[in-house]
C-alpha positions in Angstrom: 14.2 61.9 13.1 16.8 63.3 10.5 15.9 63.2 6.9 18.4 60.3 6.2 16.4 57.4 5.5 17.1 54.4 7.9 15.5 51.2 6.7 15.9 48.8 9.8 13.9 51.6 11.8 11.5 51.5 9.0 11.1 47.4 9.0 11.1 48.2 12.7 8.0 50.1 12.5 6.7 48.2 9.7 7.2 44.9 11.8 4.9 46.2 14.9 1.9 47.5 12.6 2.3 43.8 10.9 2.2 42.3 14.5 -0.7 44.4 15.5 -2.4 42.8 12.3 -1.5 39.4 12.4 -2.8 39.8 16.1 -6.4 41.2 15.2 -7.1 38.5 12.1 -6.3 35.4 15.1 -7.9 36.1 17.5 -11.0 34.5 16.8 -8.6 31.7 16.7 -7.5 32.6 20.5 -4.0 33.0 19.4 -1.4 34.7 19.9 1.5 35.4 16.9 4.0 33.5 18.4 1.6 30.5 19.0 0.6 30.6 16.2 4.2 30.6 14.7 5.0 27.6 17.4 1.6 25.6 15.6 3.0 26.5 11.9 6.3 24.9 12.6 4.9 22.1 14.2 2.3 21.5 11.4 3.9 19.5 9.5 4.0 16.6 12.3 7.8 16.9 13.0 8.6 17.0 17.2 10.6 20.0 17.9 12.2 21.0 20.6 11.9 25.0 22.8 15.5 25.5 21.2 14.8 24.7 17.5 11.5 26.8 17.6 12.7 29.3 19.0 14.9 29.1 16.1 12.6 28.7 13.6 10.5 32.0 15.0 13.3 33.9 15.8 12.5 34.6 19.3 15.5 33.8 22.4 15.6 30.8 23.4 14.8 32.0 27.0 11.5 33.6 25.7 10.3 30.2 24.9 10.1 28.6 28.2 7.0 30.6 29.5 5.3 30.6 25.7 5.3 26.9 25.9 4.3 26.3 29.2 1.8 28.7 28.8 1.0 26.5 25.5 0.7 23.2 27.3 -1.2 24.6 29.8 -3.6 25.3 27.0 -3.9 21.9 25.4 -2.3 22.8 22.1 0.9 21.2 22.5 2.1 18.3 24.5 5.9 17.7 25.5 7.7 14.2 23.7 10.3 11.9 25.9 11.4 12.3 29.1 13.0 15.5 29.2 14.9 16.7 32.5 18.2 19.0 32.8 20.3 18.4 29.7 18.1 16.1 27.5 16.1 17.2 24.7 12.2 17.0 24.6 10.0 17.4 21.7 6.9 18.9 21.3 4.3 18.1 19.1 1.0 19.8 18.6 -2.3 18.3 20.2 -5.8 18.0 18.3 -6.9 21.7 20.0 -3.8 22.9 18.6 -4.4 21.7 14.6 -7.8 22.5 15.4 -6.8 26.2 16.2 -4.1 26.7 13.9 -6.7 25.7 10.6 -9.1 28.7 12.1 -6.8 30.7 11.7 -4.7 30.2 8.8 -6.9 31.6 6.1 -7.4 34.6 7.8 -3.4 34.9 7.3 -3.7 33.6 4.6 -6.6 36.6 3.1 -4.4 39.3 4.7 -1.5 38.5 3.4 -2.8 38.6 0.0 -1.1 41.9 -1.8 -4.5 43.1 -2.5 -4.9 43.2 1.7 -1.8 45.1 1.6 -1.9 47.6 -1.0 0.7 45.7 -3.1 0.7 44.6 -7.2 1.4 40.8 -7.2 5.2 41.7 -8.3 5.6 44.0 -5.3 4.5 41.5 -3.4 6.7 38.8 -4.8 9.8 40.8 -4.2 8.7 42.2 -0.9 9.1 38.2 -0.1 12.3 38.1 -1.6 14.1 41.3 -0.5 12.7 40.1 3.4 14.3 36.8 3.4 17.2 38.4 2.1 17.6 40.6 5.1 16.3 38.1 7.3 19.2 35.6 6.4 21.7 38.1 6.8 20.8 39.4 10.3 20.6 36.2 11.6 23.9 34.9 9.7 25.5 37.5 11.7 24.1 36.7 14.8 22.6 40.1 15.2 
């Protein structure tokens, strides 16, 4: 690597080690990051369909399809409507899914603390800030 600092390969990095964490606090859970992403955005009792959560966890819209049948096959979320080529079905989260997502939330939740990462509570703030920031503009730019 040159000495020129390049920050995307830096969130890069920083984005797999995260992964690798987020991966290792769930698992008691029996989670995976983007399932547990799918059961966050469902939480809140709203039917979504593959396209808008894909959306919401920023994954392609054609990585969704196995994820959610995998998902359904596993009892924590059930398809909404009739669905069929062209029509949109929902998806809502079963009882197994709440069940799993509430394990594992507060182990997010403890290492996500800025104590668990080695931040002060202002660095932490901002680290919030200055990632939604870059978030919105790569996906505004459909990057």
């Amino acid at each position: 690597m040159t000495t020129s600092r390049s920050v995307l390969w830096d969130l890069l990095r920083t984005a797999h080690l995260a992964e690798r964490e987020l991966t290792r606090v769930i698992e008691d859970a029996g989670l995976t990051p983007a399932q547990f992403g799918v059961l966050s955005c469902l939480a809140d009792g709203d039917d979504l369909s593959q396209a808008e959560l894909a959306r919401l966890i920023m994954v392609r819209p054609q990585s969704m399809g196995r994820l959610i049948q995998d998902m359904v096959s596993a009892g924590l979320v059930e398809r909404t409507g009739p669905g069929g080529r062209g029509r949109r079905t929902g998806l809502r989260m079963t009882d197994a899914g709440s069940d799993a997502v509430t394990r594992a939330r507060p182990a997010v939740v403890r290492a996500s603390r800025p104590e668990a990462l080695g931040l002060s509570t202002e660095a932490h703030r901002r680290l919030g800030e200055l990632l939604a920031e870059v978030r919105t503009r790569l996906s505004e730019d459909g990057r």
